[in-house]
N, C-alpha and C positions, 0 to 999 in steps of 0.2 A: 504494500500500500504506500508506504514512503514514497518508494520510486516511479511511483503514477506521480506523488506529489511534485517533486520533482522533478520531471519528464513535463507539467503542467506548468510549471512555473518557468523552466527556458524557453518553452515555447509563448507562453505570453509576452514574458522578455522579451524574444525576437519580432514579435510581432508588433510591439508596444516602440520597441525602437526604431521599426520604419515600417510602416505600414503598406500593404501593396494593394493597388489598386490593378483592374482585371488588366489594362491594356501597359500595366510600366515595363519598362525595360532596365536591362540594368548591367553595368559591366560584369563581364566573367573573370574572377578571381583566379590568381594562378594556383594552381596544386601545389600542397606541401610538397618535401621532397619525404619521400617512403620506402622502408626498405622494412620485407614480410619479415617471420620468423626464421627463414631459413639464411637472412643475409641478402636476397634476391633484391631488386631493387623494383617497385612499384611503379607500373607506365598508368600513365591518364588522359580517358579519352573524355570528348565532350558531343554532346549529339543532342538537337533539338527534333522534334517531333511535332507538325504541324495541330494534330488533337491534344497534346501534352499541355494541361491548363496548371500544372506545378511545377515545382523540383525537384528530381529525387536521384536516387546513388544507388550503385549497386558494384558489389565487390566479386571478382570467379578469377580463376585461370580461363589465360584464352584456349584457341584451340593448340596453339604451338607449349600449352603450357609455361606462358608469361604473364605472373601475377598483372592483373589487370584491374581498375576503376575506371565504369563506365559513369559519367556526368550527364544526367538528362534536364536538359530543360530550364538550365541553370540562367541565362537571360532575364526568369520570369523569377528571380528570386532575390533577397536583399544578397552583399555580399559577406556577411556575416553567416548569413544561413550555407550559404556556398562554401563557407570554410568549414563552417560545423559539419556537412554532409559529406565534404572531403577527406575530413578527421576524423568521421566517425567510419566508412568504408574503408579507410586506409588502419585503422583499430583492428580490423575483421583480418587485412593481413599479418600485422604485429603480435595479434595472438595467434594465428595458426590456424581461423573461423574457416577461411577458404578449403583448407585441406581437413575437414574435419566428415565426416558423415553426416547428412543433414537429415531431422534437427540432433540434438540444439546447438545453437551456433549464434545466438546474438548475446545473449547476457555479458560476455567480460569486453565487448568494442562497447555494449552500452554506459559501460564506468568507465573506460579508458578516455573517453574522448572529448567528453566535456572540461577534464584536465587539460586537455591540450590543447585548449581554442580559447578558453577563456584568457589566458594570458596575453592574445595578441588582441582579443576582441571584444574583454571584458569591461567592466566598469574602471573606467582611468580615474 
């Protein structure tokens, strides 16, 4: 229950901090630099989709087997949230989520990742 709480209150944050209206736009953020658990180094792609009305992340090996984060949609998002989604997909390879059996596979990128964003994009 905590972590609903929590989970409810960054997202208010980010939303309270800039609000998006249906048609903004908005610069795309660079990806951290990442590197999984095995030392591999993490590639990031970016892909908008003309039905895509949010932003969201998603972490796999491709098919050549090179940890990968696909960015969708990221245009239509603050750039705050675009770090968060970067930090938090790039978490998934840091602990090893990608090469795991699925489920379960989200619980430890979900703590790992808001330590790592709030420092660049937290309350100054």
């Amino acid at each position: 229950m905590k972590r609903r709480w929590q989970t409810a209150v960054l997202m208010f944050f980010l939303w309270s901090v800039h609000p998006v209206q249906a048609n903004d736009r908005f610069p795309v953020v660079e990806p951290p630099k990442c590197v999984n658990n095995l030392g591999e180094p993490v590639q990031f792609n970016r892909r908008s989709q003309a039905q895509g009305g949010f932003a969201a992340g998603r972490a796999f090996r491709d098919a050549e087997g090179v940890p990968s984060v696909t960015g969708l949609n990221f245009h239509r998002a603050a750039p705050e949230f675009q770090a968060f989604i970067d930090r938090h997909e790039c978490a998934h390879h840091e602990v090893g989520d990608v090469d795991r059996p699925h489920p379960p596979r989200n619980s430890p990128a979900r703590c790992r990742s808001p330590h790592r964003w709030i420092p660049r994009y937290g309350p100054r």
